[in-house]
C-alpha positions in Angstrom: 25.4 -35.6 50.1 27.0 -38.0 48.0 25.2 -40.9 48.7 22.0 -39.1 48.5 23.2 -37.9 44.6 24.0 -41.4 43.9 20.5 -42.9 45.3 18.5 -40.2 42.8 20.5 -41.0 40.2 20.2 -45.0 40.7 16.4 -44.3 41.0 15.4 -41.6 38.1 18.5 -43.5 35.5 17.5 -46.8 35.8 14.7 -48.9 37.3 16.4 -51.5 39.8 14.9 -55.3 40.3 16.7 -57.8 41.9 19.2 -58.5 39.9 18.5 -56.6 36.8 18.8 -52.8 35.7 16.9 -51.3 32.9 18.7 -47.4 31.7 20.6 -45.9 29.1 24.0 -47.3 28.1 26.6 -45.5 26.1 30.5 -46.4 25.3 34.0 -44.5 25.9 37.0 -45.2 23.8 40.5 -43.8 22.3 40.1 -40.6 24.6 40.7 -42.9 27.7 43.2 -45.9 26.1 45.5 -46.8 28.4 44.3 -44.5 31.5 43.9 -46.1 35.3 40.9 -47.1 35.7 39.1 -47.5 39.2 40.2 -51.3 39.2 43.8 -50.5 39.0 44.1 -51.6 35.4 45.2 -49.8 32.1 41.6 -49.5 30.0 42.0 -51.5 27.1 38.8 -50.2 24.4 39.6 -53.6 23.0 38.5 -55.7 25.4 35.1 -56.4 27.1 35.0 -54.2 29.8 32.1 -51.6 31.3 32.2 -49.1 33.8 29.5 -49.0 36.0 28.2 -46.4 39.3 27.6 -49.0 42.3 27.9 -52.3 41.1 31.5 -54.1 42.6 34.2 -53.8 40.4 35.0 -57.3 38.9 31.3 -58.2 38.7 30.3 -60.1 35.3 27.1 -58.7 33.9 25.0 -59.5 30.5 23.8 -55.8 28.6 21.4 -56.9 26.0 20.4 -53.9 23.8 16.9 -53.4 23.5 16.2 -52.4 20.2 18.2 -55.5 18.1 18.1 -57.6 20.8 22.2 -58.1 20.6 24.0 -59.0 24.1 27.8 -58.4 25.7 28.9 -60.1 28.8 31.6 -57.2 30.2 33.4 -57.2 33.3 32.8 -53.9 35.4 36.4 -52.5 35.6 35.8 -48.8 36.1 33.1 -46.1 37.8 31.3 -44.3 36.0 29.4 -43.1 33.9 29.1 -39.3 34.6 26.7 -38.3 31.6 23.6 -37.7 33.2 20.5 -40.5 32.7 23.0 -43.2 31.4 23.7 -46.4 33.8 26.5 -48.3 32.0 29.8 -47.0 30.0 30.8 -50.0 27.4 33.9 -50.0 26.3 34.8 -49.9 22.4 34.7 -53.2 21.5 31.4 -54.3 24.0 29.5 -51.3 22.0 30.6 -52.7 18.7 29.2 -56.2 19.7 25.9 -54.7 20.7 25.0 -52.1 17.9 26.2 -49.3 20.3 28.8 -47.4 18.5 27.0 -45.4 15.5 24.5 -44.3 18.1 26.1 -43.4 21.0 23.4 -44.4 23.4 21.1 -46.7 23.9 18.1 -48.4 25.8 19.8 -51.8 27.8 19.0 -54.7 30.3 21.8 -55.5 32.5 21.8 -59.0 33.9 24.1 -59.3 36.6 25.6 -63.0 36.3 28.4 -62.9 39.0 29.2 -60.5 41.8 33.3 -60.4 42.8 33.4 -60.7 46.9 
């Protein structure tokens, strides 16, 4: 059951090809300073960090916001996120980087660059 939750939402949140993801992105920040976060590290909102559903923790990726054309490269640290229809949680200073934070949410690309073994 969970894997078939996490397959709908992979396919009707974001549209998958090779190794780029198209979906919403929004960001998290003072509410989780300093929490675990799935890699085993304290979240830091001042550092460039994302949490992400599938993709390996560690993994480098490139979100380039689609409206000002402004890119991040983060580091996927966490799991996540859990709002429904968004594929990528930035953390607080990523968002800031890419026009994120006075928004909330918007449309991304993620680029994976590197994938931690």
């Amino acid at each position: 059951m969970v894997l078939l939750k996490l397959f709908l939402s992979i396919l009707f949140s974001s549209f998958a090809f090779s190794n780029t993801i198209f979906g919403k992105a929004s960001w998290y920040g003072k509410e989780f300073q300093g929490k675990l976060t799935a890699s085993g590290k304290k979240y830091n909102m001042y550092s460039y960090t994302a949490a992400h559903k599938f993709l390996p923790l560690g993994t480098l990726v490139k979100v380039t916001n689609l409206k000002n054309k402004k890119w991040v490269y983060v580091k996927i640290t966490d799991r996540g996120p859990y709002s429904h229809g968004r594929v990528i949680d930035l953390s607080y200073l990523a968002a800031k980087k890419i026009g994120l934070v006075a928004s909330g949410v918007a449309q991304v690309k993620i680029d994976v660059v590197t994938k931690n073994p």
